[in-house]
SEMARRO-509215 format. One record per residue: x, y, z of N, C-alpha, C in turn; residue number from 1. Coordinates in nm, 2 decimals, padded with zeros to 4 digits. Example, Ala and Ser with C-alpha at 12.3 -4.5 7.8 and 13.67 -1.06 7.14 Angstrom:
<rs>
+--------+--------+--------+--------+--------+--------+--------+--------+--------+-----+
!   n.px !   n.py !   n.pz !  ca.px !  ca.py !  ca.pz !   c.px !   c.py !   c.pz !   k !
+--------+--------+--------+--------+--------+--------+--------+--------+--------+-----+
!  01.32 ! -00.57 !  00.78 !  01.23 ! -00.45 !  00.78 !  01.32 ! -00.33 !  00.78 !   1 !
!  01.28 ! -00.22 !  00.71 !  01.37 ! -00.11 !  00.71 !  01.29 !  00.00 !  00.79 !   2 !
+--------+--------+--------+--------+--------+--------+--------+--------+--------+-----+
</rs>
This chain:
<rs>
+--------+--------+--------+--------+--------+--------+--------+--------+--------+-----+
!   n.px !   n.py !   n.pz !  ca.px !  ca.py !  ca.pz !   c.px !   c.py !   c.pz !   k !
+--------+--------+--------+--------+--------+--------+--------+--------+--------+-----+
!  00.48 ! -00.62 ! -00.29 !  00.53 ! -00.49 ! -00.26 !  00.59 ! -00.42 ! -00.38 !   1 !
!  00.71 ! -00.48 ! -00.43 !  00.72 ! -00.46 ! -00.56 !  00.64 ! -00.40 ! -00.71 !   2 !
!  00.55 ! -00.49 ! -00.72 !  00.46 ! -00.45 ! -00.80 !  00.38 ! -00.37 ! -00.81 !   3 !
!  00.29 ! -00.32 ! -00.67 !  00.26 ! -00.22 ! -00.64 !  00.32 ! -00.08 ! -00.61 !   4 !
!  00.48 ! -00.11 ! -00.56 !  00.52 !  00.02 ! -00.57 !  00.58 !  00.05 ! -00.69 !   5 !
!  00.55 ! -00.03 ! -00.79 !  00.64 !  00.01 ! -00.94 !  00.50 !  00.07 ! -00.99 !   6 !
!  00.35 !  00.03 ! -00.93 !  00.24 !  00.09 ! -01.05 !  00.22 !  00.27 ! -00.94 !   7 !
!  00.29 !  00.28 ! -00.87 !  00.29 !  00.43 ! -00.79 !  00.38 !  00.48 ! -00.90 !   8 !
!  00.48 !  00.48 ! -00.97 !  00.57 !  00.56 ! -01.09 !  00.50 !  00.63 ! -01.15 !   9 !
!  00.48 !  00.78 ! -01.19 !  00.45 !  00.88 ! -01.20 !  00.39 !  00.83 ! -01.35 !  10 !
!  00.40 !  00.80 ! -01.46 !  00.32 !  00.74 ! -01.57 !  00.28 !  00.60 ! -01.57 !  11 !
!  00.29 !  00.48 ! -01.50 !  00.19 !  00.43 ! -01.44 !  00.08 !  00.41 ! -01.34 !  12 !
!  00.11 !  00.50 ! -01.25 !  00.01 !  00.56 ! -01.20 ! -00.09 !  00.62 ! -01.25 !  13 !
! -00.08 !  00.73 ! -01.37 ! -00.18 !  00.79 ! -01.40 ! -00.23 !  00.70 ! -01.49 !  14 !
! -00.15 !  00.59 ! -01.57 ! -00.23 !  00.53 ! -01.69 ! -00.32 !  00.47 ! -01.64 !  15 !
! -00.26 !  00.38 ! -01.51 ! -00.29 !  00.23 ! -01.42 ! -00.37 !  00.25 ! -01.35 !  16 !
! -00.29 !  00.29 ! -01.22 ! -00.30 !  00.24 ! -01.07 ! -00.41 !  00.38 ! -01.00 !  17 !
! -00.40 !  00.47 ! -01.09 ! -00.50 !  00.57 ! -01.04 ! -00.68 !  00.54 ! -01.06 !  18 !
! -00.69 !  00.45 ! -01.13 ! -00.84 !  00.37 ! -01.12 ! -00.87 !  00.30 ! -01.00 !  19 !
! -00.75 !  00.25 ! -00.90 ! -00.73 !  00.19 ! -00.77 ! -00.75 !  00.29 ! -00.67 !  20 !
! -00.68 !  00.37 ! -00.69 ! -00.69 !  00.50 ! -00.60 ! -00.82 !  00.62 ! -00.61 !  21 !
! -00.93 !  00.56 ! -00.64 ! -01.02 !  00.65 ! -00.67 ! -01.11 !  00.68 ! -00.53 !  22 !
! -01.10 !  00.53 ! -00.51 ! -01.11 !  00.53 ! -00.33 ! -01.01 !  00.58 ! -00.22 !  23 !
! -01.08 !  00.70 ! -00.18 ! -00.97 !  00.73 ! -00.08 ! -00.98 !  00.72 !  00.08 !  24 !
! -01.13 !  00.65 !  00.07 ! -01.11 !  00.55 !  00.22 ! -01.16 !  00.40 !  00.20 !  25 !
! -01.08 !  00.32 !  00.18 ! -01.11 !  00.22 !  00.07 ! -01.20 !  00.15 !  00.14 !  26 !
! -01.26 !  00.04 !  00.08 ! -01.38 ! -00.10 !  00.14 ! -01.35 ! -00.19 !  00.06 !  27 !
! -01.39 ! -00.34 !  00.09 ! -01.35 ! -00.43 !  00.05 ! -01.38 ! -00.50 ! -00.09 !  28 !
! -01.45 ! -00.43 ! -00.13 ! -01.47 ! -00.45 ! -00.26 ! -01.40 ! -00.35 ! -00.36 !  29 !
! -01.31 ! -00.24 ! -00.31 ! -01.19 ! -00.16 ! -00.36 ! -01.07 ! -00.28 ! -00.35 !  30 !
! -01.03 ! -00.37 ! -00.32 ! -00.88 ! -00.47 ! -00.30 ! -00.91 ! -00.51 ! -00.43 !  31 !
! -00.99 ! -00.55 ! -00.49 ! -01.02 ! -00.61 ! -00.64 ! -01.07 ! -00.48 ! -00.77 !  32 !
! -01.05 ! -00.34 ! -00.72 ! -01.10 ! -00.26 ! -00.81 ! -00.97 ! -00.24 ! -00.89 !  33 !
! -00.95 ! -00.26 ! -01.00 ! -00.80 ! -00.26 ! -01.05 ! -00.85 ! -00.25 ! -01.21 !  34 !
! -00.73 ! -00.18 ! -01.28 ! -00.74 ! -00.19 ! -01.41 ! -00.67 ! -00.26 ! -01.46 !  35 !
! -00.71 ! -00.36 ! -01.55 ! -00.70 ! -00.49 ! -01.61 ! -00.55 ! -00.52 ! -01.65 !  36 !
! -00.53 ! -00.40 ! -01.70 ! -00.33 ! -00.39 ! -01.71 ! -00.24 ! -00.44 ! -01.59 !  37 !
! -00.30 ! -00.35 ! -01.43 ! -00.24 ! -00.37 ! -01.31 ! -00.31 ! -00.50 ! -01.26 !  38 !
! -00.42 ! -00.58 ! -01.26 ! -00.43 ! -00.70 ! -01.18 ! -00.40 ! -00.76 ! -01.28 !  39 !
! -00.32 ! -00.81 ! -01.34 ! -00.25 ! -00.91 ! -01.39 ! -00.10 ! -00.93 ! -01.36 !  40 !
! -00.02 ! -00.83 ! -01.32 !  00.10 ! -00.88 ! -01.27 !  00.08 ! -00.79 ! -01.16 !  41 !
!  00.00 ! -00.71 ! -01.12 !  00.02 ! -00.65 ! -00.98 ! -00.07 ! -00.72 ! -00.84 !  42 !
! -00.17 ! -00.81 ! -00.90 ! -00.25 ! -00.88 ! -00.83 ! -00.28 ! -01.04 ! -00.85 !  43 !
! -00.28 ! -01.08 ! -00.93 ! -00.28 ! -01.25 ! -00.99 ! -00.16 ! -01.26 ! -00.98 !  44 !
! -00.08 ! -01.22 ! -01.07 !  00.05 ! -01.25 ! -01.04 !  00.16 ! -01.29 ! -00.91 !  45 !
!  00.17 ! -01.15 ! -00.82 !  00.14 ! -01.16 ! -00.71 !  00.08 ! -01.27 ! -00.61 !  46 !
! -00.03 ! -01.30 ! -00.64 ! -00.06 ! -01.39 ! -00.56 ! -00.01 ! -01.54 ! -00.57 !  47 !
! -00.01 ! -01.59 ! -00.72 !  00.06 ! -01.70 ! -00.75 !  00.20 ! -01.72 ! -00.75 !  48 !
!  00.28 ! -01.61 ! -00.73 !  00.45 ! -01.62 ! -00.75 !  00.50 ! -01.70 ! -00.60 !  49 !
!  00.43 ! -01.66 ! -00.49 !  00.51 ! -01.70 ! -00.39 !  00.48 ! -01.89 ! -00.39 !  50 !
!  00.34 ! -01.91 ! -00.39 !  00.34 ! -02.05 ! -00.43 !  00.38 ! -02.16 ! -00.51 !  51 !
!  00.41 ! -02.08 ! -00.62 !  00.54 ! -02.17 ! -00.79 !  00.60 ! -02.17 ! -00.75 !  52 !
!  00.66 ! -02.06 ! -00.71 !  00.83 ! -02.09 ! -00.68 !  00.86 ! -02.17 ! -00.58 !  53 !
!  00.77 ! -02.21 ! -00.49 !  00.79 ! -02.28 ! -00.39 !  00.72 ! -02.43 ! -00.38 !  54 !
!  00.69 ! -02.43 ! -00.52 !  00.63 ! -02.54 ! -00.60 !  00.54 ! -02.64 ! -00.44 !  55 !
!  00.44 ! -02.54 ! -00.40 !  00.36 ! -02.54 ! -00.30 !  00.25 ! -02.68 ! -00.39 !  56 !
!  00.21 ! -02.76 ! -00.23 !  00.08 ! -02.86 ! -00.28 !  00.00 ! -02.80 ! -00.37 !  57 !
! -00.13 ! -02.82 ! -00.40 ! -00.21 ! -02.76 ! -00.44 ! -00.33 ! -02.74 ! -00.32 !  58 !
! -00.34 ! -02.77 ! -00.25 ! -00.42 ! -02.77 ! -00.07 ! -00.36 ! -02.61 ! -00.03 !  59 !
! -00.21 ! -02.60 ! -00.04 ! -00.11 ! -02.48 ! -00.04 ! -00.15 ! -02.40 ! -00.06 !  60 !
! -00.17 ! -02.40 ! -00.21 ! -00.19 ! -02.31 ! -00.24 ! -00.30 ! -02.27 ! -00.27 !  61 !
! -00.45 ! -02.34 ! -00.26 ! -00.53 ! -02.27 ! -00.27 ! -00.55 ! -02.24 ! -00.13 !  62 !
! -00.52 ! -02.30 !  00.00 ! -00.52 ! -02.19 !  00.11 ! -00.45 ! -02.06 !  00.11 !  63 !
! -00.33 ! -02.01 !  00.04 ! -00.27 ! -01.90 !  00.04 ! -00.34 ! -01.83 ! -00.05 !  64 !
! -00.39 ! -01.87 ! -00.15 ! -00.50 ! -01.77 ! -00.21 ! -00.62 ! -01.74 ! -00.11 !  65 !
! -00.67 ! -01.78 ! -00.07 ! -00.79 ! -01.79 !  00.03 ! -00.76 ! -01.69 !  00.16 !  66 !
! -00.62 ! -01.69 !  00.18 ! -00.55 ! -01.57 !  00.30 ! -00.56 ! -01.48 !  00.27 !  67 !
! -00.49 ! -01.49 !  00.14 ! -00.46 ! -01.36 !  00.09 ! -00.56 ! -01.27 !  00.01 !  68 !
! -00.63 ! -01.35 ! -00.06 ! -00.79 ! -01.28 ! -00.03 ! -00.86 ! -01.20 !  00.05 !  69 !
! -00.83 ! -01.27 !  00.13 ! -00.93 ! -01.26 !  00.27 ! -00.85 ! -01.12 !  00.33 !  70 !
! -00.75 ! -01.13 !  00.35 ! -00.62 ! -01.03 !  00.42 ! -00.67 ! -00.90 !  00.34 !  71 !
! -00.62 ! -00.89 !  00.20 ! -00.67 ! -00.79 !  00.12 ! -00.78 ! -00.75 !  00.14 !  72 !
! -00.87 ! -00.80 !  00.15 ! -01.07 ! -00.71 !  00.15 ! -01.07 ! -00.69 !  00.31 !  73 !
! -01.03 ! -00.75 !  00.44 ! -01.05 ! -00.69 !  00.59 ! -00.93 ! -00.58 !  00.55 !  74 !
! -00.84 ! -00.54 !  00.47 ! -00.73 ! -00.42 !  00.46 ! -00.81 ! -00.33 !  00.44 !  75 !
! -00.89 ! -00.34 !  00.31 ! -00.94 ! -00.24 !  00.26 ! -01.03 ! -00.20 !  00.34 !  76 !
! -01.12 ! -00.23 !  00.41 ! -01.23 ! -00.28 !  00.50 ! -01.23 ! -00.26 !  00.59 !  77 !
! -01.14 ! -00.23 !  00.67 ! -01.07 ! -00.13 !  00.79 ! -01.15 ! -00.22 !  00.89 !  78 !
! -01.13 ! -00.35 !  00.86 ! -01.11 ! -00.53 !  00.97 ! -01.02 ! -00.56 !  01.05 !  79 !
! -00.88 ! -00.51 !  01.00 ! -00.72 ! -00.58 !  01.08 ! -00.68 ! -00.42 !  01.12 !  80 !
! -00.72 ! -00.40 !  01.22 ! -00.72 ! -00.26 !  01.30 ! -00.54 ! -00.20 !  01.25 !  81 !
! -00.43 ! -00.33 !  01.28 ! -00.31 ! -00.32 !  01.30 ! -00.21 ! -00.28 !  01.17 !  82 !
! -00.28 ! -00.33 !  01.07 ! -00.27 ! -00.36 !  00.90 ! -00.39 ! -00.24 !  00.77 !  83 !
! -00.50 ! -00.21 !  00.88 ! -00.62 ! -00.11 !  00.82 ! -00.55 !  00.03 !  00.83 !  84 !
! -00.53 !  00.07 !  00.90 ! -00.48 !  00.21 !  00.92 ! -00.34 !  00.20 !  00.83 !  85 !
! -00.27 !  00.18 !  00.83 ! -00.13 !  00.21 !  00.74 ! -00.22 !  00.17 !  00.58 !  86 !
! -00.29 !  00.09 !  00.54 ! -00.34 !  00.11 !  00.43 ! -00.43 !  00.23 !  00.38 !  87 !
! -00.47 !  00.28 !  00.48 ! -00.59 !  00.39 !  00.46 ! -00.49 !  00.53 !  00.44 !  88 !
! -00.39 !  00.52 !  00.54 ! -00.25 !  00.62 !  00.47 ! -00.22 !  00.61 !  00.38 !  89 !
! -00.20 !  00.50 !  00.31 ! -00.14 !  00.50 !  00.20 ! -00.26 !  00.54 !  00.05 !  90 !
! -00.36 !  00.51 !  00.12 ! -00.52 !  00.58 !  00.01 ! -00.49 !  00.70 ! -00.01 !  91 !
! -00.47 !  00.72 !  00.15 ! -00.48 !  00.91 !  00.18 ! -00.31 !  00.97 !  00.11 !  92 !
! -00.19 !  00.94 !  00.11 ! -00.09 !  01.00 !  00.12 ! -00.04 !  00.94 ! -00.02 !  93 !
! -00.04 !  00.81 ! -00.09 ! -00.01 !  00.79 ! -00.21 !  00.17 !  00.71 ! -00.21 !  94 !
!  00.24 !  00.76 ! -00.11 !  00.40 !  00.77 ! -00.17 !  00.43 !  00.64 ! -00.02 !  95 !
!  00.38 !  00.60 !  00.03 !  00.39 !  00.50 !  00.17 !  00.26 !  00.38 !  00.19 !  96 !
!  00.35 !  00.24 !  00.23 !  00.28 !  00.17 !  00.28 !  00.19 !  00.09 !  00.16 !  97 !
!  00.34 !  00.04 !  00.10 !  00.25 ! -00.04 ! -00.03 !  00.26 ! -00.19 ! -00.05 !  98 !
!  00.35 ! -00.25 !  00.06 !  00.34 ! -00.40 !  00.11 !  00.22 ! -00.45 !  00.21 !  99 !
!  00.27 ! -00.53 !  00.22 !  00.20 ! -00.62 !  00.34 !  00.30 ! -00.67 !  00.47 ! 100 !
!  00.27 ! -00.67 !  00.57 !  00.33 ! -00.72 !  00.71 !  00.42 ! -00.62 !  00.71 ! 101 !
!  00.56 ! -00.66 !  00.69 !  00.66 ! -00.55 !  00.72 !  00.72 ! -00.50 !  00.63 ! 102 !
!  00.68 ! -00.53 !  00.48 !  00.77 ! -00.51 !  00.40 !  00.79 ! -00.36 !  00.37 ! 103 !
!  00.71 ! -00.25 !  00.43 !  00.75 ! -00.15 !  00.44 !  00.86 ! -00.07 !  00.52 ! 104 !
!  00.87 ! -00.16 !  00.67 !  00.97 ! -00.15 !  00.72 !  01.07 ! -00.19 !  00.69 ! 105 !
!  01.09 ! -00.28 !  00.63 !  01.24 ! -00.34 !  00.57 !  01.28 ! -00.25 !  00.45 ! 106 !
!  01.21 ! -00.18 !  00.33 !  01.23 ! -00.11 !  00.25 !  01.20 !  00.05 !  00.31 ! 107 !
!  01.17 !  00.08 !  00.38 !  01.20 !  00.24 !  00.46 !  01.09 !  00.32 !  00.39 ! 108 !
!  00.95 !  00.23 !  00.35 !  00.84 !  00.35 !  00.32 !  00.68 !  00.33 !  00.40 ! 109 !
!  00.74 !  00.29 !  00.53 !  00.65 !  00.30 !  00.63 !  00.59 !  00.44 !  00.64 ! 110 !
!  00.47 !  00.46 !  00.66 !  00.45 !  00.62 !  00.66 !  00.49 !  00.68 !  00.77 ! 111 !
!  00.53 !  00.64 !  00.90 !  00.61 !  00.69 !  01.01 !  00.73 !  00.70 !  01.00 ! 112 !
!  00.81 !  00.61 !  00.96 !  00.97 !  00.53 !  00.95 !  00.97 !  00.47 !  01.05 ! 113 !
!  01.03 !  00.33 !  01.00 !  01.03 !  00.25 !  01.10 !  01.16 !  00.20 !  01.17 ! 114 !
!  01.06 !  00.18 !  01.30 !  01.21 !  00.16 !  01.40 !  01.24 !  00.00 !  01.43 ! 115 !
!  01.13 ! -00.05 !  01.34 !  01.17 ! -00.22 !  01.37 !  01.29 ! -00.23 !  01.32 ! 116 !
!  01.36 ! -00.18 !  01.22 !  01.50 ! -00.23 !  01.17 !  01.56 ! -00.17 !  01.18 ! 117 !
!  01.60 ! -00.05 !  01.27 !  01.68 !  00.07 !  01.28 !  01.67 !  00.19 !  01.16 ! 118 !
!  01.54 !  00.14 !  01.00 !  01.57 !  00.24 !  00.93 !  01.51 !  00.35 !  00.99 ! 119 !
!  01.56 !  00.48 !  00.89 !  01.51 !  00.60 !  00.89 !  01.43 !  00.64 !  00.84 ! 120 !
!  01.30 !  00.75 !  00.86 !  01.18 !  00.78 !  00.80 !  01.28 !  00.79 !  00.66 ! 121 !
!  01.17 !  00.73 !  00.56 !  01.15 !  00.76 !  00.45 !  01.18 !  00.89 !  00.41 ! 122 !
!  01.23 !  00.92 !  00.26 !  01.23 !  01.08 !  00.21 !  01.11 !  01.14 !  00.18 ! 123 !
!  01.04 !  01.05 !  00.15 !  00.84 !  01.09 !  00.10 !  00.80 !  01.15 !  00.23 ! 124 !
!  00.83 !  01.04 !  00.35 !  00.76 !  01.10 !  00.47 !  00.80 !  01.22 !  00.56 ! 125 !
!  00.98 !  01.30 !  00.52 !  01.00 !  01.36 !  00.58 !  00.95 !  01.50 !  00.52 ! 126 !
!  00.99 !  01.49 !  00.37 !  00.90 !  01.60 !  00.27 !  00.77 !  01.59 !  00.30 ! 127 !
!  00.70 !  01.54 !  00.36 !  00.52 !  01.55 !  00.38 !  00.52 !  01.58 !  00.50 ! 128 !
!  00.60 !  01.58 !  00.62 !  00.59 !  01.63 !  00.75 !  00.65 !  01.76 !  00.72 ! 129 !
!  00.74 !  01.82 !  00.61 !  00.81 !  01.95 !  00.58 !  00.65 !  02.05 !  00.54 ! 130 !
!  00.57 !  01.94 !  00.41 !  00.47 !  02.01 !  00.36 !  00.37 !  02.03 !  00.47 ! 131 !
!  00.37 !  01.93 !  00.61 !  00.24 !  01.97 !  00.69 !  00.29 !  02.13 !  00.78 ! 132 !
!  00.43 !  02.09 !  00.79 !  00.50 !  02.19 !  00.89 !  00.44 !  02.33 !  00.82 ! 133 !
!  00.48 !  02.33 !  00.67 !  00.49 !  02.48 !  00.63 !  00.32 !  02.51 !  00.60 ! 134 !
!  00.25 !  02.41 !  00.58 !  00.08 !  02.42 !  00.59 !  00.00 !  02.50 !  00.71 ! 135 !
!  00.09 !  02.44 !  00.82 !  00.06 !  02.48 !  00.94 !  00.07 !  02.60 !  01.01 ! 136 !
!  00.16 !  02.65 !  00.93 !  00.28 !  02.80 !  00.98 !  00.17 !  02.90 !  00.89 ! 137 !
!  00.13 !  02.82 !  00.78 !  00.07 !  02.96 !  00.67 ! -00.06 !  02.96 !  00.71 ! 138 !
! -00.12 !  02.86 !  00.80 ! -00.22 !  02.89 !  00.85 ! -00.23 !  02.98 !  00.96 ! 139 !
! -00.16 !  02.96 !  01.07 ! -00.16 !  03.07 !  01.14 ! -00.11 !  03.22 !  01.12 ! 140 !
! -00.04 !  03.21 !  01.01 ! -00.02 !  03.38 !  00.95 ! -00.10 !  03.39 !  00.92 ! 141 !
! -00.20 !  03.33 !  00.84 ! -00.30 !  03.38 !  00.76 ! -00.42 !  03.45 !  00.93 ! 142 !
! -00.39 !  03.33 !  00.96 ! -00.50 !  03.39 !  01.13 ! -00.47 !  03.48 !  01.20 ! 143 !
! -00.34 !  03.57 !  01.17 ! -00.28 !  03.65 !  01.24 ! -00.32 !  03.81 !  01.18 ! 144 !
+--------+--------+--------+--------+--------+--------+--------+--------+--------+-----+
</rs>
């Protein structure tokens, strides 16, 4: 979660993470499209930190590599119906929905706001329902 929402920062994004984002309805061979700078601590890294630290077997951990593999390409891949859609928002909208399982709900950048922990929508998501509101007003003046 972390690491990816640190390569969203407005100059690593453009240096980085916008080679990732070129897909804006991703497939599974986009979960590995990454620039060599960001899959090193934003994707290897990542995948090995939770198993060191937890000085996991080695059976461990190459099954949690093999999950998490696997998790990431059905994400992209629009596979995990439950987990596909909030990734494909976050293709589409950029500022939401940059963990896995709930870590967006616990950190308040679910692209809805979430109600599993009592937070409140996100500031990204209330400014993008502001920007669709006033999108939608200038459309129908324009039709008027």
């Amino acid at each position: 979660y972390w690491t990816h929402r640190a390569f969203h920062w407005g100059p690593l994004y453009k240096a980085v993470h916008k080679f990732h984002h070129r897909f804006k309805a991703p497939v599974a061979v986009a979960a590995a499209y990454a620039n060599p700078i960001e899959f090193i601590p934003g994707n290897a890294f990542g995948l090995v930190l939770g198993p060191l630290l937890t000085n996991a077997h080695p059976y461990t951990m190459a099954l949690c590599f093999v999950l998490s593999i696997t998790n990431t390409s059905c994400v992209h891949s629009g596979l995990w119906p439950l987990t596909a859609q909030k990734h494909d928002d976050h293709h589409q909208h950029f500022n939401f929905e940059f963990g896995v399982f709930i870590t967006d709900d616990i950190f308040g950048t679910s692209f809805a706001g979430s109600t599993l922990f009592g937070t409140k929508p996100s500031k990204e998501y209330i400014r993008f329902m502001a920007r669709q509101e006033a999108s939608s007003k200038a459309k129908a003046n324009h039709q008027d």
